[in-house]
C-alpha positions, 0 to 999 in steps of 0.5 A: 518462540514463534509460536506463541510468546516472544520474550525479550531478554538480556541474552538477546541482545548481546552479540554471539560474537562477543560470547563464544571463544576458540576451541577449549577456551574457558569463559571468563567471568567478571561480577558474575558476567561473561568477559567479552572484551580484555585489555592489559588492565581491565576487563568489560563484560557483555552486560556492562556493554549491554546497558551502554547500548541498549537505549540507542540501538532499539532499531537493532534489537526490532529487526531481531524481533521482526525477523523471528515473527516474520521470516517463517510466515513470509519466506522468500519467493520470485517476487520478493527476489524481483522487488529486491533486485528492481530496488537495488538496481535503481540505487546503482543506477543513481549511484552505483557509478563505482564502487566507492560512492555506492559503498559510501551512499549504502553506509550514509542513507541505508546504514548498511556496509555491503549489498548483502546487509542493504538486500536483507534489510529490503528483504524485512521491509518487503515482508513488513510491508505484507504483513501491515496488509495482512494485519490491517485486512485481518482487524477490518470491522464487519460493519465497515466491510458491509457498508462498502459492499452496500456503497461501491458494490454494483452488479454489472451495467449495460450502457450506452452513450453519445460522446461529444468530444471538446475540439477548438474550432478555427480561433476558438478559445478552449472555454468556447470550444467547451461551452460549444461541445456542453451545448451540443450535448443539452441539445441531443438530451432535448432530441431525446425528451422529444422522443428521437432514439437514443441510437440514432442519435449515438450513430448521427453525433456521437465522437466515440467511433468504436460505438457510434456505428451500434447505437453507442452501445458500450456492453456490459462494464463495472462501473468503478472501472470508468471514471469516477463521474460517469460511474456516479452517474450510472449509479444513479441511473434506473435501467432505462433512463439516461441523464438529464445533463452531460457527463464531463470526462477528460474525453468530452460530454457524454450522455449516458443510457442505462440498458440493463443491469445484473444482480450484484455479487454476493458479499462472501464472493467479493470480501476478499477483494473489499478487505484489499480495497479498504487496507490500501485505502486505510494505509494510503490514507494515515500513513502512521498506520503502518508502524501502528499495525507492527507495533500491532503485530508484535503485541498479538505475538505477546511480546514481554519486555523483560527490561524497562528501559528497553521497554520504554526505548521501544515505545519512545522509537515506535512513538516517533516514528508515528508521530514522524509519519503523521507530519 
């Protein structure tokens, strides 16, 4: 089943326990259905208690499903034990304070009886969660990829830069204090249009002590790991310009020099590392996308619904559930 077609049938989802009997028992049969349950009068059999639930317990019959694709590909490790037991830990540290209310806050929000029934539900959501990044990483388009690359991925830069750090002086307003510092830094880009040297000019200005001493001399940096307006500006920066205007982070001005760069990396060494990029993107961005990629998932495993009314009750689940995700 776990190979190749997954078929959803009526024995699936009647319960072991209502089928088997003690030992030489014969199984009773009622209209050509096995007996699950006898009173006085009256027998019902596990088709009839079947029909009854198989709308209103969908989520039940899921979790089997998942639990077959997932349990053998994702098998348990010392992370999903960490993650697990974090979970649970911070639900007993909130509710935990005796056993009756953890007890009730485990039935009331998780729809569980035990911490044994709460930790394997953790543990199907833990393995989701990887197999959602698996799937939307596996079903990125090789345009979408490429044009990443071509956009965000840059071959190391050498900068270097003269920070002007905004710090209110005396009776200074913060908006003075920020004009002053702005002022400052168009001051030193003049400096440096009349020919003084970046460096000496880092050494004499610059608030950044770690650098000032070396001319402001940053080495070689990625520039997505800086802020975001001072990687830009690198970016745009041809090797041996600096910027025209001062670069504002939550640390002041800068004004920025470009000394050197290296060649980018090719795509094939960085793919794996865009694909991660671009699922997390995707998923943080449209949060129906989860439930649209098991619902995905289990399609690519040819699932077959040999029953419409379950078949539509599982649509009508995962339809809500998206539509509840997207508000």
């Amino acid at each position: 089943m776990k190979k190749g077609k997954l078929l959803i049938c009526l024995g699936t989802v009647l319960a072991v326990s209502a089928l088997t009997t003690g030992c030489g028992r014969e199984i009773e049969v009622k209209n050509g259905s096995k007996v699950a349950v006898s009173l006085e009068n009256d027998k019902f059999t596990a088709t009839e208690y079947y029909e009854k639930i198989k709308e209103n317990n969908i989520s039940v019959l899921v979790d089997m499903i998942d639990h077959s694709l997932l349990d053998e590909k994702y098998k348990a490790d010392d992370k999903e034990k960490e993650s697990i037991d974090n979970q649970v830990n911070q639900i007993k540290s909130y509710y935990g304070q005796d056993e009756d209310s953890y007890t009730s806050v485990l039935r009331q929000y998780f729809g569980v009886e035990t911490e044994e029934e709460l930790r394997e539900k953790l543990s199907l959501e833990y393995k989701r969660n990887l197999a959602v990044k698996d799937y939307v990483k596996e079903h990125l388009g090789k345009e979408e990829i490429k044009k990443y690359y071509n956009d965000n991925i840059y071959g190391e830069v050498k900068a270097s830069h003269i920070l002007i750090a905004i710090e209110k002086e005396g009776e200074e307003t913060d908006e003075d204090a920020d004009k002053r510092a702005k002022e400052q830094a168009e001051s030193i880009i003049k400096e440096l249009e009349d020919g003084k040297k970046f460096d000496s000019l880092a050494k004499k200005h610059s608030a950044d002590k770690t650098t000032s001493a070396n001319g402001g001399d940053l080495g070689f940096i990625d520039v997505n790991d800086v802020p975001e307006n001072f990687g830009n500006a690198l970016k745009s920066l041809k090797v041996g310009e600096y910027t025209k205007e001062p670069i504002k982070t939550e640390l002041g001005y800068h004004i920025i020099l470009k000394v050197e760069e290296k060649e980018k990396p090719k795509l094939k060494e960085v793919q794996d590392d865009i694909k991660t990029t671009l699922s997390e993107q995707k998923l943080k961005e449209d949060s129906s996308l989860y439930y649209e990629a098991l619902k995905g998932l289990r399609e690519d495993n040819k699932i077959e619904w040999n029953d419409d009314v379950l078949k539509k009750a599982y649509n009508d689940y995962m339809n809500n559930l998206m539509k509840t995700a997207k508000k």
